[in-house]
ROFIKOL-554357 format. One line per 3 residues: number of its first residue (from 1); for each residue z negated, y negated, x of C-alpha. Coordinates in steps of 0.1 Angstrom, whole numbers. Example, Ala and Ser with C-alpha at 12.3 -4.5 7.8 and 13.67 -1.06 7.14 Angstrom:
REM residues 2
1) -78 45 123 ~ -71 11 137
***
This chain:
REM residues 334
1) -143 216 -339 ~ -157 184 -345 ~ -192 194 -355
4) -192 215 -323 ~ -183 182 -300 ~ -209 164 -314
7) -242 194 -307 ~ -228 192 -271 ~ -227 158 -269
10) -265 157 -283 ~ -273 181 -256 ~ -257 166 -228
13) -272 129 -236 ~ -310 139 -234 ~ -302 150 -197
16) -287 121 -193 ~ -311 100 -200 ~ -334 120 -177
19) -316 126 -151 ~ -288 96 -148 ~ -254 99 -157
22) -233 124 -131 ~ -208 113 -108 ~ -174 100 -125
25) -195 98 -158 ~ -212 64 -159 ~ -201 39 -187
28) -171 23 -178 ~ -178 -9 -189 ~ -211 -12 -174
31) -216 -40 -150 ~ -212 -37 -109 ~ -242 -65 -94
34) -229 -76 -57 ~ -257 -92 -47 ~ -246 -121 -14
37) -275 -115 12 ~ -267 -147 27 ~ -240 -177 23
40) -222 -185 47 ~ -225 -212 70 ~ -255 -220 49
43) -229 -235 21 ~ -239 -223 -12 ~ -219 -223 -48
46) -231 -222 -82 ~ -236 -182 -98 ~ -247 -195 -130
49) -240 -175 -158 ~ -207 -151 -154 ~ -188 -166 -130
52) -168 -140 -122 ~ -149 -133 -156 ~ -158 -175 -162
55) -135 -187 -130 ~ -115 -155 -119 ~ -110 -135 -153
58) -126 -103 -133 ~ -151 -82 -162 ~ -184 -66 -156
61) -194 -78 -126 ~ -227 -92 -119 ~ -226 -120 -86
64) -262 -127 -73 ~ -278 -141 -46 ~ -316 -136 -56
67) -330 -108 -27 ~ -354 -102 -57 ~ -326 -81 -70
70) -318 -60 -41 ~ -334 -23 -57 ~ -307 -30 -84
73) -276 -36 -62 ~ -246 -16 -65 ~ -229 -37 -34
76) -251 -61 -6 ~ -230 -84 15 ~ -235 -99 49
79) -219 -122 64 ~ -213 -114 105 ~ -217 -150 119
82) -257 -152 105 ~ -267 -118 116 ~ -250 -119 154
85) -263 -153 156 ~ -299 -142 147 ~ -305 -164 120
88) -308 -138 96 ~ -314 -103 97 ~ -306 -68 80
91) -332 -57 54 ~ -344 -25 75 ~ -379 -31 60
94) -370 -22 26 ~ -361 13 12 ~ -325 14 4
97) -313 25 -30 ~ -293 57 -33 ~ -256 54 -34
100) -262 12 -29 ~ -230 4 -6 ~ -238 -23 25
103) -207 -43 32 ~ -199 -69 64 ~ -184 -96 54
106) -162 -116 83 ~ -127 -142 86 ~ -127 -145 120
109) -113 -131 149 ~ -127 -104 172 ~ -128 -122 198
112) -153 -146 179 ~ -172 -112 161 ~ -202 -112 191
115) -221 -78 193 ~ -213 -54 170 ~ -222 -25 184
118) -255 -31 170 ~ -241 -24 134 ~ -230 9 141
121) -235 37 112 ~ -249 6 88 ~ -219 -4 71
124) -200 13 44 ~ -172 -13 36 ~ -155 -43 52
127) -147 -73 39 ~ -121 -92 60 ~ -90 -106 61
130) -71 -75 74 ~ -50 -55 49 ~ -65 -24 58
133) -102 -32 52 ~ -122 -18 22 ~ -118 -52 7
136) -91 -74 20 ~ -97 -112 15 ~ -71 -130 29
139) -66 -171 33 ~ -40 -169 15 ~ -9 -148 1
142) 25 -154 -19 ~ 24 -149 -60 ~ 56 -143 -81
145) 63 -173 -99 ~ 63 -169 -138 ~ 104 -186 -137
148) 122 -194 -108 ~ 122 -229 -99 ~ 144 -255 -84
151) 148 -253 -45 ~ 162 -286 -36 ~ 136 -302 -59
154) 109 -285 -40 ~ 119 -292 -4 ~ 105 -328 11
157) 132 -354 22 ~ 112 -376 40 ~ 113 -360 78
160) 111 -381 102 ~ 96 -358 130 ~ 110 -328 145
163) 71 -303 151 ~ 41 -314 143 ~ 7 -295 152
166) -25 -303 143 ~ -54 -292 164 ~ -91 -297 170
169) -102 -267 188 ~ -81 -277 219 ~ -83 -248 249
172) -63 -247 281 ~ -73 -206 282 ~ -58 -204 247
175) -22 -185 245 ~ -13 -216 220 ~ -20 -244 248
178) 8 -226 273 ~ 31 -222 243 ~ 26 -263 236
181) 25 -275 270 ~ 56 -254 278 ~ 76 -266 243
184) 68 -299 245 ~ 89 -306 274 ~ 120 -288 253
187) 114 -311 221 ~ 92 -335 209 ~ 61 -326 196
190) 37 -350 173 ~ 3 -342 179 ~ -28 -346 151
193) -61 -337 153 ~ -93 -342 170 ~ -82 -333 206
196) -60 -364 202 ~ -84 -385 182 ~ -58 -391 154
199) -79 -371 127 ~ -62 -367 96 ~ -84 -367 60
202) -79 -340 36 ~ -61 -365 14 ~ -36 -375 44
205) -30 -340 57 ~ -7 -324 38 ~ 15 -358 31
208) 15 -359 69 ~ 28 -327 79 ~ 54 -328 51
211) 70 -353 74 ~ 78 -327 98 ~ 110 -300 95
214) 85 -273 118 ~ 51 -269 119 ~ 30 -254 147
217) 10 -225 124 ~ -7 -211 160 ~ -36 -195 155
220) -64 -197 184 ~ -66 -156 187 ~ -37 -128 185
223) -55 -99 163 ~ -43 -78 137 ~ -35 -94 107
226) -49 -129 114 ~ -33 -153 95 ~ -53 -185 87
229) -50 -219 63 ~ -28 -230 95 ~ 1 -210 76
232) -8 -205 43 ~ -21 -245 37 ~ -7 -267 64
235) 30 -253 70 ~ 35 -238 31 ~ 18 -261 14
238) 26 -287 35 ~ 65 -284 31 ~ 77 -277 67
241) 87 -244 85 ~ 60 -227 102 ~ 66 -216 135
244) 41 -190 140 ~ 19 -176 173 ~ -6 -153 166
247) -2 -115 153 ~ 31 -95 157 ~ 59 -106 141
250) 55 -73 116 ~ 20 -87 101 ~ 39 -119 93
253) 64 -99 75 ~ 38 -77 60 ~ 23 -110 43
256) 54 -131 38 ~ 91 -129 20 ~ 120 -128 53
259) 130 -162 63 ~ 103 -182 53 ~ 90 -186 91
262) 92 -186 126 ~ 81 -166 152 ~ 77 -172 190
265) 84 -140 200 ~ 118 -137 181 ~ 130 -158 212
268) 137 -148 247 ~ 121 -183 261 ~ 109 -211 246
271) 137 -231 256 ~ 162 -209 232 ~ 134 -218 202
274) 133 -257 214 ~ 174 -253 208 ~ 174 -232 171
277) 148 -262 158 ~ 171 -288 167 ~ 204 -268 153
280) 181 -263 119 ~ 172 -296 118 ~ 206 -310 120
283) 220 -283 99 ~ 206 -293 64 ~ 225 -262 44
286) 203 -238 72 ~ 177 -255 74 ~ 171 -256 33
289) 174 -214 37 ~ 141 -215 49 ~ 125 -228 16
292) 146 -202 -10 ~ 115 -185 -11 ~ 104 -211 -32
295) 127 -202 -59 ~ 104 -171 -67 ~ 71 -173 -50
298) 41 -198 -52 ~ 10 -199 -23 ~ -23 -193 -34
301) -50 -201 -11 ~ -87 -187 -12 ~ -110 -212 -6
304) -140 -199 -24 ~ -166 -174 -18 ~ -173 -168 -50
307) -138 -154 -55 ~ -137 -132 -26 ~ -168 -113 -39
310) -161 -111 -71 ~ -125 -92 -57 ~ -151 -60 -51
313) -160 -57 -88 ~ -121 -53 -92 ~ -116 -24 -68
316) -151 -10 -70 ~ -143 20 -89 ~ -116 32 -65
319) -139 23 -32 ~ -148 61 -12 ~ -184 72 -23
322) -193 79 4 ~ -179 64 37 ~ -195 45 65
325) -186 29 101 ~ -201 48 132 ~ -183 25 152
328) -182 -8 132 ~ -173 -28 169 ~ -139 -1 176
331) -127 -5 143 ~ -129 -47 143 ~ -111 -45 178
334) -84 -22 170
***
């Protein structure tokens, strides 16, 4: 039995060699090369040597940004904001590689996207913060704590306002500013931010808003899934409830444990939200309910590039083979 495993194996391997390993037969360990076409914003990060399995634990995965490299790409990413901009461009010019995937890589909102219609039957995977993209990179999301940890140990004592919201990108067309202007005539509101030229640092941001029992967490669009740092890294981190504006309440609960936020639209008006803050903030027992997630979950935020990218090598064996967006503008907008 053993001899006759072997004589097929040596005749199997020669056509192998000739003709590249079939489809679900390719060594398993062999190493996926994403190559980053661009960085975004023009901000780039160190790739030397392995930095995927070096900073994130993920194996055999190759993270380049040389173009040189392209021919030998399993996976080339583009980031949206260059290419609608115009400040770089898709490499139509060169031939592309069989079975080399082309994936669009964006964390902002649709309404922010630009033309996308141009991209249509390019693309085979997306990258975005949306949990039903090929590759979901989120700002942040919950992990189970190792041991449960101390809850009153974990919630801040020092309030001394009742909301805080920090804003820079302050506009009267925005759903946000209505919400604001309305609730601040309920309760007070303490403003940060560059619209009110009271900037905070990085260092001063986080002590700032743990000051605060509530935390505006309103994002600046309402699409599917968008859930910024406002959530994840000012209200969590920070060590107030958010009160949340943005998506449907269901993506919030799809993301976060129950009773760990707010949402505007669990109230009939904004006067009956202005009335539960103030009954939470003067009921300490109810209020503390709001942090118990902390007991069993920790935030993680994602921050870096390099992490996001390297996330493909980890799922790149179950990615379809063949799959690609005729309509890359009607899926982003639905």
């Amino acid at each position: 039995m053993k001899k006759r495993c072997l004589l097929s194996f040596l005749f199997i391997l020669p056509l192998c060699l000739l003709n590249g390993w079939p489809s679900g037969f390719q060594a398993i360990n062999r190493n996926v090369t994403i190559l980053l076409w661009h960085w975004p914003f023009g901000r780039s990060f160190s790739l030397k040597d392995d930095v995927c399995w070096d900073l994130y634990s993920i194996p055999h995965c190759r993270l380049v940004d040389q173009r040189s490299l392209y021919p030998t790409a399993d996976v080339v990413v583009f980031h949206n904001r260059e290419l609608v901009k115009g400040s770089q461009k898709l490499p139509f010019d060169l031939p592309r590689p069989q079975g080399q995937r082309w994936a669009w890589m964006s964390l902002e909102a649709p309404i922010h996207s630009g033309n996308l219609q141009q991209f249509a039957n390019i693309f085979n995977l997306t990258m975005t913060y949306r949990r039903d993209a090929d590759i979901t990179i989120p700002y942040g999301k919950f992990l189970p704590k190792e041991a449960e940890g101390s809850l009153v140990d974990d919630i801040p004592l020092n309030k001394s306002s009742l909301v805080c919201w920090v804003v820079s990108n302050y506009k009267r067309r925005h759903k946000r500013t209505k919400v604001y202007n309305e609730l601040k005539t309920i309760v007070p509101v303490k403003v940060y931010g560059r619209w009110t030229k009271t900037r905070l640092s990085s260092r001063d941001l986080l002590p700032t808003i743990s000051r605060c029992y509530f935390y505006l967490a309103f994002e600046n669009a309402s699409a599917k899934d968008y859930i910024t740092e406002k959530l994840w890294r000012n209200a969590y981190q920070g060590g107030a409830v958010p009160v949340v504006l943005g998506p449907p309440l269901n993506d919030y609960k799809g993301v976060s444990p129950p009773n760990s936020f707010i949402h505007v639209d669990e109230f009939a008006s904004l006067k009956d939200l202005g009335k539960y803050l103030q009954q939470l903030m003067e009921d300490k027992k109810l209020y503390s309910e709001y942090f118990k997630w902390k007991q069993k979950w920790r935030v993680k935020l994602y921050t870096d590039w390099r992490e996001r990218l390297c996330k493909i090598c980890s799922q790149y064996r179950s990615l379809p083979p063949q799959k690609v967006y005729s309509d890359l503008e009607a899926w982003v907008n639905n």
